[in-house]
C-alpha positions, 0 to 999 in steps of 0.5 A: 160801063160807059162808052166814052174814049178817055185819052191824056194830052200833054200839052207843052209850050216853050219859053224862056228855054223851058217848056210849060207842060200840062196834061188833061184828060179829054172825053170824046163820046160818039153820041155825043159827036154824032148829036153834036154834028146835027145841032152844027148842020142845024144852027148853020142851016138857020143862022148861017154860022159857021159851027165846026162839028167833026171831031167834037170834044165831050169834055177836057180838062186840065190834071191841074184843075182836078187837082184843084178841084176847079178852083184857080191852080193850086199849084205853079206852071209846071217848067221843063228845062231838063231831063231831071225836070220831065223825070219829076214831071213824069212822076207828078202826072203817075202820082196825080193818076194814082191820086184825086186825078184817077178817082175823079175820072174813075167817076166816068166810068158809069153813067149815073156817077158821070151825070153826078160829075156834071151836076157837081161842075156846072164849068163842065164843056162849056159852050156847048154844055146844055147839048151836052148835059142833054145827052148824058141825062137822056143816057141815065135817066130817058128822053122824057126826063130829059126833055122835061130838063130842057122844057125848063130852059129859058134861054132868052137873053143868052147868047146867040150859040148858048140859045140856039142850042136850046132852041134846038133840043126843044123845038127839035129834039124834043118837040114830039116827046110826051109831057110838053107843054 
């Protein structure tokens, strides 16, 4: 019912003869790209930054830390060194899938289930969280909610980018909706 582009990345880096592989389960959502791309070209204009905007990424994480429910890995680094050991690797990722991995990103899949993912991972897309959170509230629940959500931001203090972002949904985004203050 929603409209994000779910894609698996492996991700392999070779040492000591082996390869460390991972997977992640990486959201991209046009609204949230396009949303994105304007605070970028907003923040860049005001603070002449330099923040990238093509191609954002709405949410990445690794299979591991589903698995683990966000909490530090449960399990060890993942060494491929042979056929056997991708084989094993292979069958860990179907298992993971087929387990606490696909019913975590099955809760993506409808709109008021993926605000109730972010609300239960405050970790969730990191610098860019608020804009984010922003966007998937204003999908569920309205402009207005949302604006009243980020009304109740007080970014002072916050680092440069994190208040800015802020800055921007209520002086911007936000400023004509009813209910300001």
């Amino acid at each position: 019912m929603t409209d994000f582009n779910i894609e698996l990345d492996c991700y392999t880096d070779r040492r000591y003869g082996a390869y460390d592989c991972s997977i992640s389960a990486v959201f991209k959502w046009k609204k949230f790209a396009k949303f994105y791309k304007q605070l970028a070209e907003w923040y860049n204009v005001k603070f002449q930054g330099s923040a990238r905007s093509n191609g954002m990424v709405f949410v990445g994480v690794g299979f591991d830390g589903i698995h683990a429910d966000f909490r530090p890995p449960s399990r060890d680094t993942f060494w491929v060194a042979n056929e056997q050991d991708l084989d094993i690797f292979i069958a860990q990722c179907a298992a993971d899938l087929d387990g606490k991995v696909g019913e975590w990103i099955k809760r993506w899949f409808s709109w008021p289930s993926a605000l109730d993912v972010m609300d239960a991972h405050p970790n969730l897309c990191g610098a860019w969280r608020d804009t984010a959170y922003y966007c998937l509230m204003e999908q569920v629940h309205g402009r207005e909610a949302a604006c009243a959500w980020v009304r109740g931001i007080d970014a002072a203090g916050w680092p440069e980018w994190l208040a800015a972002q802020v800055e921007y949904l209520q002086s911007q985004v936000c400023s004509g909706a009813s209910g300001q203050s």
